[in-house]
N, C-alpha and C positions, 0 to 999 in steps of 0.2 A: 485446481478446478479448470476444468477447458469450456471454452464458447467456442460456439462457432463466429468466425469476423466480425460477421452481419449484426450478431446478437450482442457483442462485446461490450458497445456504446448502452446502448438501450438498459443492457441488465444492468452494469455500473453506475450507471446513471439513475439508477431508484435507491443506491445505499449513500446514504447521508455523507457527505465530506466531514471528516475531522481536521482537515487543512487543507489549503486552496494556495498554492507559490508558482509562480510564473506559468503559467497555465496548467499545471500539473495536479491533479486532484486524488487528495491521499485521502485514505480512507478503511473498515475495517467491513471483512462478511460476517454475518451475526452468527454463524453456524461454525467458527474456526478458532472458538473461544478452549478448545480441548490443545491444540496448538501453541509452540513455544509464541510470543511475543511478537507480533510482524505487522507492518503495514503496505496497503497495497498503494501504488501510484498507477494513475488514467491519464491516456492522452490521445484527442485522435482515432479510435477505438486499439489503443496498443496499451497494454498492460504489465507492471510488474510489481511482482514481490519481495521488500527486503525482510530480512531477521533484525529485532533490535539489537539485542546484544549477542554477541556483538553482531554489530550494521555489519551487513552482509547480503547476496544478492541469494535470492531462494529461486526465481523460476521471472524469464523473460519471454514476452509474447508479442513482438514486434519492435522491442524499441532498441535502436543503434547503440553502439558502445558510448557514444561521449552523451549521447542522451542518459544510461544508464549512470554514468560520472555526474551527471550535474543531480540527479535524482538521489544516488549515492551523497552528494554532500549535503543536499536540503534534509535528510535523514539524519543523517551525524547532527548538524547546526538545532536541530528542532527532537533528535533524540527524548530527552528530558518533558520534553510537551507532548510526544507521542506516547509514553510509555506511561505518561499521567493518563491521559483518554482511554488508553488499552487495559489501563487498573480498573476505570471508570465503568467503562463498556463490559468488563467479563471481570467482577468481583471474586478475590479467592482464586485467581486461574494463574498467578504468577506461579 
């Protein structure tokens, strides 16, 4: 899904957080429930996409590599809490 910059913060910022860790706010689009298993991280208006299993990086929209490394391990650590919410949020979609 592309934004334009401007719109990046504003649109993210209407879907609910599923996790909120050092300023970074994870979260799912309700419309990507046809899709493997992923959460997205905000920060800043910069955005990205991991796969849960495995945690993996799907799609980066501004944020530096060792931002991506600390985003990458908040995913692994909290895998298990994510992929509870994502059962939750899109029932039957595993």
């Amino acid at each position: 899904m592309a934004f334009p910059s401007r719109d990046l913060a504003r649109y993210t910022g209407l879907v609910p957080a599923v996790l909120r860790v050092r300023g970074y706010r994870f979260f799912f689009f309700s419309e990507e429930g046809r899709e493997p298993p992923h959460i997205h991280a905000a920060h800043a208006g910069r955005l990205a996409k991991f796969w849960l299993e495995p945690v993996r990086l799907a799609s980066n929209h501004g944020f530096r590599s060792h931002e991506l490394a600390e985003i990458r391990q908040i995913v692994l650590e909290k895998r298990g809490f994510l992929e509870e919410k994502w059962n939750r949020y899109f029932p039957g979609r595993l």
